[in-house]
GUSE-395655 format. One record per residue: residue in three letters; x, y, z of N, C-alpha, C, O in turn. Coordinates in steps of 0.001 Angstrom, whole numbers, plus 524288, in hexadecimal, padded with zeros to 5 digits. Each point is the difference from the previous one (the first is absolute). Layout:
N
ALAXYZXYZXYZXYZ/...
This chain:
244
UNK84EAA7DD9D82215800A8801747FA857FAB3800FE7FD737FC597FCF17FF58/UNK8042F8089A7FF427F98B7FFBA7FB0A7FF317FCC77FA7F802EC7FF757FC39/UNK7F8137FEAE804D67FEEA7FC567FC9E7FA52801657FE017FB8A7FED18015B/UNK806FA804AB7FA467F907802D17FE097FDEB7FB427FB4A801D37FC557FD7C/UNK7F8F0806A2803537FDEF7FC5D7FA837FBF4803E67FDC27FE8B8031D8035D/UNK7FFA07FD757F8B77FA79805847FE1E7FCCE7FA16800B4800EC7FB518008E/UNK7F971809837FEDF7FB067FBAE8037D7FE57803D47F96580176804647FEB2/UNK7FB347F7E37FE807FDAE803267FC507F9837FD8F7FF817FF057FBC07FDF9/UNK7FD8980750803F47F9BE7FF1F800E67FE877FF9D7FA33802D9802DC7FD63/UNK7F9267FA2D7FF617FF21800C77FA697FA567FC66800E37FF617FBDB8025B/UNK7FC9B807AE7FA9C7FC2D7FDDC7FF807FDCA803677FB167FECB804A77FFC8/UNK8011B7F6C57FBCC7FE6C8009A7FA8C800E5804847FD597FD23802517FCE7/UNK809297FF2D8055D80411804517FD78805717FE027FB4E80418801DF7FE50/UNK7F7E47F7F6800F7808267FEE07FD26801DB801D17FB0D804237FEE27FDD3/UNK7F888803D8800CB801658026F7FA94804268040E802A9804AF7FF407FF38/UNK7F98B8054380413802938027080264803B77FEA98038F8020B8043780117/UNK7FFCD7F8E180112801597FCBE80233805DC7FDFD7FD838040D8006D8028E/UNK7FBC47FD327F7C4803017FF697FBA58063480396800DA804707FE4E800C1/UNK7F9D68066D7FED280590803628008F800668019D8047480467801968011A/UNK7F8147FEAD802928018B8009C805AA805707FA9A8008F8039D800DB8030D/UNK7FC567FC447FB2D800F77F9E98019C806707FEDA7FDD0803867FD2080190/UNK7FBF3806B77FA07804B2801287FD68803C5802D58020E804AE7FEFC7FF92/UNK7F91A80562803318031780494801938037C7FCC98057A804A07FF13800EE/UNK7F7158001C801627FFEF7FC59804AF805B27FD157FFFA803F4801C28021B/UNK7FBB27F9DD7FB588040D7FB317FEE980503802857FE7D803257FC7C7FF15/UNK7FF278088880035802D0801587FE99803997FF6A80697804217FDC880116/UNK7F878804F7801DF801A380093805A38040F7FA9E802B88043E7FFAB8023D/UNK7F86C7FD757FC5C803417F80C801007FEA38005C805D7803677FE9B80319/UNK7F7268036F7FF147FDA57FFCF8052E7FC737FD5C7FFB57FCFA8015A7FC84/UNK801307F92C807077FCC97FCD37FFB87FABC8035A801607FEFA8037280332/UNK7FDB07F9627F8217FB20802597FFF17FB697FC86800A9800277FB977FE17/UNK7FAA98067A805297FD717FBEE800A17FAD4803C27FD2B7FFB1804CD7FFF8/UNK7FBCD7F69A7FD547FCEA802907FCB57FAA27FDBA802AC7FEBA7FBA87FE5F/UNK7FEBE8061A804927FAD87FEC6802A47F9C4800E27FA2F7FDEC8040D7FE74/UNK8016D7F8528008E7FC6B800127FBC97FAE37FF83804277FE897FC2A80281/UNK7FFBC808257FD507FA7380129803BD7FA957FEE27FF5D7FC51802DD80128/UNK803817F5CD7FBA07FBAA7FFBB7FCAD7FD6F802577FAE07FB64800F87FF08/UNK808B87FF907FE447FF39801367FB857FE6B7FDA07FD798001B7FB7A801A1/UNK7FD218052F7F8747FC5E7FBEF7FDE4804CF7FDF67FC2F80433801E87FEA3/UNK7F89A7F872800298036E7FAED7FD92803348027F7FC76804A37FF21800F1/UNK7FA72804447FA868019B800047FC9E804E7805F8801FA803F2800C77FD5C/UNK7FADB80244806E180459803D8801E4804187FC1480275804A8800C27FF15/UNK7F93E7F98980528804197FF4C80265803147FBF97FC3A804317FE0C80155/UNK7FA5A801517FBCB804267FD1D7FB8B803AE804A07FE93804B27FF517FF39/UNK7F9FA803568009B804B3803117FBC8802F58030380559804CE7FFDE7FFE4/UNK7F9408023D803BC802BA7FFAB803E6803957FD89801F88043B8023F8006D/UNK7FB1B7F737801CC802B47FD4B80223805407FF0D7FC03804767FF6A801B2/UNK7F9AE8008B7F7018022C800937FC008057A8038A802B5804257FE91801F9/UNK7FA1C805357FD4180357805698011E805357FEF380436804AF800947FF13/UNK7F7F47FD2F8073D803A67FDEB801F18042C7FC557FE8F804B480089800DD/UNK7F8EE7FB997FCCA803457FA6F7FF10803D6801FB7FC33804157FD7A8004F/UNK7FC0C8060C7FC508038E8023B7FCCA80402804FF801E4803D9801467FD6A/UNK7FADD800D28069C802C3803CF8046C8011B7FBCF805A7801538024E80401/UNK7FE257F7F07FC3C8022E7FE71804527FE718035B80330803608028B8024D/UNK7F6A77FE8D7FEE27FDEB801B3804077FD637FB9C802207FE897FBD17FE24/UNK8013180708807FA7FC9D7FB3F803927F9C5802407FDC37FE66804797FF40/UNK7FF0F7F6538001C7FA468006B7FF6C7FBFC7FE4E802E17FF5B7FB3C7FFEB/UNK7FD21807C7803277FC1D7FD118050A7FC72802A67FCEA800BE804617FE2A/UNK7FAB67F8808012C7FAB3800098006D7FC7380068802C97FEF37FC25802AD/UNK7FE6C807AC7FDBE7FBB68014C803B27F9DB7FD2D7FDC37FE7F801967FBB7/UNK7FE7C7FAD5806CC7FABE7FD4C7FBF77FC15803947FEF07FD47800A17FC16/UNK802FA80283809C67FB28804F57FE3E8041B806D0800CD8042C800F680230/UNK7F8E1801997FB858025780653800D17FD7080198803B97FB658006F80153/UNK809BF8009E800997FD65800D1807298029280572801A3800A98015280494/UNK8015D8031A7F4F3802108059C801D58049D7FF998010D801D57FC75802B0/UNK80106807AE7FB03805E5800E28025F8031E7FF20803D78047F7FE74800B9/UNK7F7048034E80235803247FCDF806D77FF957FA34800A88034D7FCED801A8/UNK7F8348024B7FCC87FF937F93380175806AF7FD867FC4E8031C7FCAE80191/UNK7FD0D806697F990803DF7FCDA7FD85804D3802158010E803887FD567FE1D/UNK7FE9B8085C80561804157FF61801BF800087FC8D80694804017FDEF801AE/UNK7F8658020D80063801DB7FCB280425801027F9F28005C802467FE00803BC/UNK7FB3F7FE6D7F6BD801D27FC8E7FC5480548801047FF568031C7FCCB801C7/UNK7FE0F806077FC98805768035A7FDA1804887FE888060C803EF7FD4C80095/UNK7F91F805DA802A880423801188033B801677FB9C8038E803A38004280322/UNK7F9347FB887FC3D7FE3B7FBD280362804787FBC77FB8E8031D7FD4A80277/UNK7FD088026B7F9A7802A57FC0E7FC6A8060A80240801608033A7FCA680137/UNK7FE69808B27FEA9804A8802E280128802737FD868054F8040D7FD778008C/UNK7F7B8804478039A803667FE208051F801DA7FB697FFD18045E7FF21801D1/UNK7F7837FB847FB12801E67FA587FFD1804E77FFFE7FD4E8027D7FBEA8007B/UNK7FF808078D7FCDC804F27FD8F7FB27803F88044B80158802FF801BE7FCAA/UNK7FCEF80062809B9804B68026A8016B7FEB18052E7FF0C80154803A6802D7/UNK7FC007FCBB7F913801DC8073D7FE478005F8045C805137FCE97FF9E803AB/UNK805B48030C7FC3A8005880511804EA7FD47804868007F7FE0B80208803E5/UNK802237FFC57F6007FBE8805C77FE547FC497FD367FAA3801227FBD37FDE5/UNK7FAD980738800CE7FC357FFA67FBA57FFAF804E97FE497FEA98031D80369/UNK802347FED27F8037FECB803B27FC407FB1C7FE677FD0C7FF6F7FC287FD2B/UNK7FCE9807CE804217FC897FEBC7FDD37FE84803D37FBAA8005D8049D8014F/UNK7FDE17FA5C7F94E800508017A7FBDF7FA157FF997FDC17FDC37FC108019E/UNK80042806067FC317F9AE7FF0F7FAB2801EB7FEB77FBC48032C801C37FCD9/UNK7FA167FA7C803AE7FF937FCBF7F97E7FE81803B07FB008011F7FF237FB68/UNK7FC7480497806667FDC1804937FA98803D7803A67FE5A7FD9F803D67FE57/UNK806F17FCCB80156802B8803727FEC980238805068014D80379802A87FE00/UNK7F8437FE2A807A27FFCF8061A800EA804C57FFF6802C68005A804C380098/UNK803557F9928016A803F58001C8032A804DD800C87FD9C800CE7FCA47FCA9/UNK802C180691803CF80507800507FD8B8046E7FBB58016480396800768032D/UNK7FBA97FCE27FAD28031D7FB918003D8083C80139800AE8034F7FD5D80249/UNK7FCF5805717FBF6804EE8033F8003B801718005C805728041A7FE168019E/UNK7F920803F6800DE7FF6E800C3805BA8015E7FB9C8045B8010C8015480481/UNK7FEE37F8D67F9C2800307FB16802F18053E803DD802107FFC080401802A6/UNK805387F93A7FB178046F801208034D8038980305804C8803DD7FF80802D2/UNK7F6478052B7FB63802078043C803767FCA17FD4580683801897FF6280484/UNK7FA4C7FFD27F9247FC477FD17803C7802607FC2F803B67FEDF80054804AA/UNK804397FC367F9B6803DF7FBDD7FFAE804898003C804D1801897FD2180389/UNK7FFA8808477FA4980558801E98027B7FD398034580636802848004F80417/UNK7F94D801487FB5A7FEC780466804E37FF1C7FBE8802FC8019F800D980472/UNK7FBC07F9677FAE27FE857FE3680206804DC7FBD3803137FFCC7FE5280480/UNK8035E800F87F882805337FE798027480238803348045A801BC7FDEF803FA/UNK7FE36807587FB3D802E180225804397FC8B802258054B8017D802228040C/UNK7F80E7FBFC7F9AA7FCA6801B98064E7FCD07FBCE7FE0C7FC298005A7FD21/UNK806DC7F9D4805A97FB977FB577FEFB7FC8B80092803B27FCAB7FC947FF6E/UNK8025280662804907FA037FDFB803AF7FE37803D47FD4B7FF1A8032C80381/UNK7FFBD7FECB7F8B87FAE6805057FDF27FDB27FF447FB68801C27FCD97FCD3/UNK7FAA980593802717FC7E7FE0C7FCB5800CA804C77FC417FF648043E8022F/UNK801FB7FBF17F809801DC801337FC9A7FA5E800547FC337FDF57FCCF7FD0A/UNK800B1808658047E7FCD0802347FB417FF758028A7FB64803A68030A7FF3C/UNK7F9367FCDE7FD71800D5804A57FBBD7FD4780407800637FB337FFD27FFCF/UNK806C180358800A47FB98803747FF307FFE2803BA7FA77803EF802457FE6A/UNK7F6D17FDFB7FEE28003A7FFEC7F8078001880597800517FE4F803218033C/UNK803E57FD407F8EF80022805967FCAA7FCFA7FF567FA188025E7FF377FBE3/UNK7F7B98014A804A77FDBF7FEB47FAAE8000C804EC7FC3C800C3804AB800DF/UNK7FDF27F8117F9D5800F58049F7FCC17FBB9802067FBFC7FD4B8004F803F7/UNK7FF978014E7F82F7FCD7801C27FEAB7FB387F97B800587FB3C8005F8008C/UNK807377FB477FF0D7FCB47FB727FE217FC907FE6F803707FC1A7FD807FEB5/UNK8056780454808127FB707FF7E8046D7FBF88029A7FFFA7FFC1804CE80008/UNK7FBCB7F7647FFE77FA8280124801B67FFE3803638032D802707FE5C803CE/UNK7FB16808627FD727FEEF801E2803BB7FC617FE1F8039E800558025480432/UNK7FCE27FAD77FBAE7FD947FECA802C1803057FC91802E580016800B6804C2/UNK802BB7FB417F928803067FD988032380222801EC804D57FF6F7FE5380478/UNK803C1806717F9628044F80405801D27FCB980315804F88023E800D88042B/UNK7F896800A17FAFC7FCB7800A480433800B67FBE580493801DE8003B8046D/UNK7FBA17FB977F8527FE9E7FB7C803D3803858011D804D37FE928018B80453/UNK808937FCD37F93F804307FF17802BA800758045F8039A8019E7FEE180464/UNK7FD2A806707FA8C801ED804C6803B67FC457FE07805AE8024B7FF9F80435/UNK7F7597FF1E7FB557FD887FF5B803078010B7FBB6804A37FE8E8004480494/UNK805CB7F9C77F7AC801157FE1E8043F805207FF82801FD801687FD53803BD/UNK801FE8064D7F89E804A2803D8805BB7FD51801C480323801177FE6680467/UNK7FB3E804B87FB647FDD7803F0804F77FE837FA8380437800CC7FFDD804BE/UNK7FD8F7FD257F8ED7FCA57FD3F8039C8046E7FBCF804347FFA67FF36804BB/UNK805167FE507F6B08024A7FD5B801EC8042F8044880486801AD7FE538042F/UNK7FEFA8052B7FA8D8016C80515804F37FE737FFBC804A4802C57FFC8803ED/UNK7F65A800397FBB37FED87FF6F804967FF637FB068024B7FE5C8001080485/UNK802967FB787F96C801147FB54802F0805E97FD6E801DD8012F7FC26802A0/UNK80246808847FA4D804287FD7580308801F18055880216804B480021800FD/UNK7F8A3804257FFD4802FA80517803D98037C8018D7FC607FEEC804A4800AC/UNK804CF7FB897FB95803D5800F27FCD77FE99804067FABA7FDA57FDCC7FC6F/UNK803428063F803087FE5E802477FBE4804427FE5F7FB8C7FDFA7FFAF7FBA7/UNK806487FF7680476804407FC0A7FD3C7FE767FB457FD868038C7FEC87FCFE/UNK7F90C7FE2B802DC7FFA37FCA87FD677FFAF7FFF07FAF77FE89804457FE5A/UNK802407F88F7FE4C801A67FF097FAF97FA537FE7F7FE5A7FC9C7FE0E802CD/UNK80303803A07F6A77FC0A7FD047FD197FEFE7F9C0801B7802CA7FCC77FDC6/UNK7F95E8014F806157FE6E7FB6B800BF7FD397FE927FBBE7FE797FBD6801DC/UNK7FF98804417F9D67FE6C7FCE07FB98804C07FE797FC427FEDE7FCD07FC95/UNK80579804B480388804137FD267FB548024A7FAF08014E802557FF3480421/UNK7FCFC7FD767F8648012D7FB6D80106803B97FE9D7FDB18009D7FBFD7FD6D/UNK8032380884803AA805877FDD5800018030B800F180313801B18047E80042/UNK7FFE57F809802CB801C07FEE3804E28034B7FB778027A800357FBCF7FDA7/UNK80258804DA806F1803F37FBD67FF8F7FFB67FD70809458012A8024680413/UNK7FCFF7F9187FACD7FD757FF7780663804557FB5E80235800D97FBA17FE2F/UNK8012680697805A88051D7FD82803347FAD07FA12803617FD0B8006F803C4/UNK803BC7FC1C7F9A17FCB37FB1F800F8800847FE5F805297FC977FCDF8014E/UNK805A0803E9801088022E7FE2D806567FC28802B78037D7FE137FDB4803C2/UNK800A4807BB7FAEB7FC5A80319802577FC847FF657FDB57FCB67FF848037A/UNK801598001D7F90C7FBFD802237FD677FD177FA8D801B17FB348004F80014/UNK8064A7FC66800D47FCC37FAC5800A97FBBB800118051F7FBDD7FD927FFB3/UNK805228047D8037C7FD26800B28039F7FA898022F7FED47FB9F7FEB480180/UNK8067B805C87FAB17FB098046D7FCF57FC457FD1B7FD6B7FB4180060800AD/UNK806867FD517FCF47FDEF7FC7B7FB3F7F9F17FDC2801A77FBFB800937FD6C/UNK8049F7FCBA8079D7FCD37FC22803387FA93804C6801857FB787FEB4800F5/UNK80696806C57FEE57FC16802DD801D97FAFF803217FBC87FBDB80242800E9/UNK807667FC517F9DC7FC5A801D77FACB7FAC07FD657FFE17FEFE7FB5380084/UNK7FD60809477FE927FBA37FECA8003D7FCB6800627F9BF7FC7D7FD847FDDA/UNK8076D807C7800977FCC6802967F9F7806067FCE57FA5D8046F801497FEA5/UNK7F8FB7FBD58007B802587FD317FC04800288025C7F9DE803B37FF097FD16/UNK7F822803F48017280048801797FA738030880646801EB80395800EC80312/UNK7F8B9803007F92A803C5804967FEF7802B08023E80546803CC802E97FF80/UNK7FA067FB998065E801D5801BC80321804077FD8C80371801258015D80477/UNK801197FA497F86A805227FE1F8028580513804617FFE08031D8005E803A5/UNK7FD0C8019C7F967804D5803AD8001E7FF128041F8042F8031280094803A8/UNK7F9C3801857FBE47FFE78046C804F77FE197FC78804CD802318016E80409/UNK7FA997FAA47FCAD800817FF28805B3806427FB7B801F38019A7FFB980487/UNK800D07FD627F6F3804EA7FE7B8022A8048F803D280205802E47FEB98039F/UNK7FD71805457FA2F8018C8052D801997FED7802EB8036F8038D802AA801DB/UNK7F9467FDAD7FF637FCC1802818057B8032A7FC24804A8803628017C80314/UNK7FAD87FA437FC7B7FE737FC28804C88078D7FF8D7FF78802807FF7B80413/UNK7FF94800B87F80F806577FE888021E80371804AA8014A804648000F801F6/UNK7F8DA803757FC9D80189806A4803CE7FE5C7FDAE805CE8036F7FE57802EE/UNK7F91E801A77FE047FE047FF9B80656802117FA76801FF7FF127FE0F8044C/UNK803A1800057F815802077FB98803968076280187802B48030F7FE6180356/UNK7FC8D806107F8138065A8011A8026E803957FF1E7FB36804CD8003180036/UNK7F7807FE847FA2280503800787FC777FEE7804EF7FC507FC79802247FD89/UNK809E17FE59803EE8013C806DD7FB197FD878007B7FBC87FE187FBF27FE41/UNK8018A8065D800597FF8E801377F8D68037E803DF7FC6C800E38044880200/UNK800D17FAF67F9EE8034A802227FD757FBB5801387FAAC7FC387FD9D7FE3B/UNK806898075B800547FC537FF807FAD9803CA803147FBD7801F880447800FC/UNK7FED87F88F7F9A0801D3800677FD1A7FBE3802477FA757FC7D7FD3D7FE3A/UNK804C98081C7FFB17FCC5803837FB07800E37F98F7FD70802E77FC7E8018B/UNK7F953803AC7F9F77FFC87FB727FB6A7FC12802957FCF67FC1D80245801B0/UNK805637FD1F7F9557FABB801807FC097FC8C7FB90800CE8011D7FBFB80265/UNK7F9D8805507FAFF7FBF77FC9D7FF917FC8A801A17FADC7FE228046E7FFF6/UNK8013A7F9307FD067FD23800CE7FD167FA067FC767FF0F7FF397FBF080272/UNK7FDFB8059B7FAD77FB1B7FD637FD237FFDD7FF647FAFA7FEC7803EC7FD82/UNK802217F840800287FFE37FE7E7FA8B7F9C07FF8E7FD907FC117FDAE8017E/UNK80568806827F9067FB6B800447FF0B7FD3C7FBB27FE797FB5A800EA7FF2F/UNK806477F9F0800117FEA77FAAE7FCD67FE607FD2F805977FDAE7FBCA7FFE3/UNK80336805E88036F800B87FC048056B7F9B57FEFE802DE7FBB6802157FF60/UNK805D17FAB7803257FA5B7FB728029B8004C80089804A9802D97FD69802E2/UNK7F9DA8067A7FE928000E800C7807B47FB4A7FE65801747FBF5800D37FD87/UNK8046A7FCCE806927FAFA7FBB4805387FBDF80422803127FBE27FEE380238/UNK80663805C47FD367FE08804438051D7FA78800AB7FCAE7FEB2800C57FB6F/UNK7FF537FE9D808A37F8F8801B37FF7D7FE82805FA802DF7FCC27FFB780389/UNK80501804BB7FB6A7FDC9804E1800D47FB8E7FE18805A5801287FF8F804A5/UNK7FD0D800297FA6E7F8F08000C80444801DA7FC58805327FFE1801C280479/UNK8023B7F7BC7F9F77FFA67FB3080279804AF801498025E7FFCB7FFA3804CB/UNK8045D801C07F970806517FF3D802F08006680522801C4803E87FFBE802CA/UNK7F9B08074B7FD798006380369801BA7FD667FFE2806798011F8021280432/UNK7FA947FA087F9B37FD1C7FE3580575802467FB33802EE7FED87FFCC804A9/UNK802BA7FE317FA598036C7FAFB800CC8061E8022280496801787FE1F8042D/UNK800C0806817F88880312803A2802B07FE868039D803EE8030F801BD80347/UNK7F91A7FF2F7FC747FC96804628045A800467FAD08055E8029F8005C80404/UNK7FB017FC927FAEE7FF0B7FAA7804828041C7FFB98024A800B98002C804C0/UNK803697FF347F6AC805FA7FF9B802B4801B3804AB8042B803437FF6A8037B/UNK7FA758045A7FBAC803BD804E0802C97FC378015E805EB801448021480425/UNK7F9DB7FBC07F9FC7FDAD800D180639801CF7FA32802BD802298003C8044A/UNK7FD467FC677FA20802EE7FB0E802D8806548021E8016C801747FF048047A/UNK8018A803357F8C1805EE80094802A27FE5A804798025E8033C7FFE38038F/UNK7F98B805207FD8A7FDD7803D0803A97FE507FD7B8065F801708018A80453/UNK7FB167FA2D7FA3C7FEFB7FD49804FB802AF7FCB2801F37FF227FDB880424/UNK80487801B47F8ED804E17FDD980310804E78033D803AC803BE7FE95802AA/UNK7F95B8079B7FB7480662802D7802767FF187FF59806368045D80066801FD/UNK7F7607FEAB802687FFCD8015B80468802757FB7B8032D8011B8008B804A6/UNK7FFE57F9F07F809802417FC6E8011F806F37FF5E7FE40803BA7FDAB801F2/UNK7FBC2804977FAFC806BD800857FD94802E1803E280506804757FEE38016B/UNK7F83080661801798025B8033A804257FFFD7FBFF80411803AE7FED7802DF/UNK7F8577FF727FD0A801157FCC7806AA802017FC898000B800E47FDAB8041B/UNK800DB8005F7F683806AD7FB9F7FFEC803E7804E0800708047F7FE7E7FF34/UNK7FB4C80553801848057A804877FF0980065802BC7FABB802E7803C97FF60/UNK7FA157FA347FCCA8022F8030D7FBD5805A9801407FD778039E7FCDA8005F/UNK7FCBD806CE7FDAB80701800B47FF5E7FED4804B78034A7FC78802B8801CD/UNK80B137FC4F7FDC18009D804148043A80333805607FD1E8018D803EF80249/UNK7FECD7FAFB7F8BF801A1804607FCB48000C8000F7FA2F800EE7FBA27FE35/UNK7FE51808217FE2D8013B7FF7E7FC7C802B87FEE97FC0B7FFFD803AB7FCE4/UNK803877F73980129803D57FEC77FD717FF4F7FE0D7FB7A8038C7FD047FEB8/UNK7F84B803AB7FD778009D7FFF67F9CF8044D8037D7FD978013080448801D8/UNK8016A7F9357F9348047F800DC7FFAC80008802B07FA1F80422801887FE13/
């Protein structure tokens, strides 16, 4: 039986955070809220937020990046049963509307990993929008597949049974957890599905990305999963293309 829960990463977003939290609770899907070292006065009103949405609340002491706090995330999930994790941003950019459908695909193809892939609209940074084209191309050539889905949206839904194995192999914890958990669970043999979702950027909103530090931070990432492809063939690789 599936037993989802949303994994929601938040570090010194709870203002934003606030109506994400609202929309959320409407769903009546257990939610877990990874506070990623946020400072005293964010994780009060945070944990706040939870205790009034009957969300689960874990604390992280230092910010140790998105990945460090979903594998926190995913690590508290496996202990309390859960089956799948939807994972969601605390900042708003995610269409929250979207859970159910997410919900449902993931019910009827539980071994796959349930992506979004965004349809943004005038409010994205081009540069951003650059960034991302450069590491489709790149994540292409590390998993052979010209099919792959936007690996930076972090909205997504990970069948925990598999994905646990992956988990143990993450190396890039801040901006490059999403594209290398994705990479590395293609080449392990799990599907991907990818579901359109808007995404937006709020013009009031509080983003972590450092242009210079996390563009280079991502470059590291893509020659590390590059020097990994000669070892992924001589385990076999896949043996065909089945993104969905």
């Amino acid at each position: 039986m599936m037993k989802p829960v949303i994994i929601i990463p938040c570090f010194n977003h709870a203002d934003a955070f606030a109506p994400v939290a609202d929309k959320i609770q409407k769903f009546e899907t257990p939610v877990i809220v990874i506070d990623d070292g946020s400072n005293i006065q964010q994780s009060k009103k945070i944990k706040a937020i939870c205790s009034s949405h009957k969300f689960s609340y874990v604390k992280r002491d230092k910010n140790g990046g998105k990945g460090a706090a979903m594998l926190t995330g995913f690590q508290f999930a496996i202990e309390k049963g859960f089956t799948h994790a939807l994972q969601v941003d605390a900042d708003g950019q995610h269409d929250i509307r979207d859970i159910p459908l997410f919900l449902k695909i993931a019910k009827s193809h539980p071994d796959d990993l349930i992506i979004g892939n965004p349809i943004y609209d005038e409010s994205a940074p081009k540069a951003r929008l650059i960034g991302r084209k450069i590491t489709n191309f790149w994540v292409m050539v590390e998993t052979f597949n010209k099919r792959m889905p936007d690996t930076m949206c972090g909205f997504r839904i990970y069948p925990l049974g598999l994905i646990a194995p992956v988990l143990k192999t993450i190396k890039f914890k801040r901006m490059g957890f999403d594209i290398e958990i994705i990479v590395k669970a293609y080449r392990s043999g799990i599907d991907i599905i990818s579901l359109p979702t808007k995404v937006i950027y709020p013009k009031d909103g509080v983003s972590h990305f450092n242009g210079f530090r996390d563009n280079f931070y991502i470059s590291l990432l893509h020659t590390y999963l590059c020097c990994l492809i000669p070892l992924w063939l001589i385990k076999g690789g896949r043996k065909h293309e089945n993104n969905k």
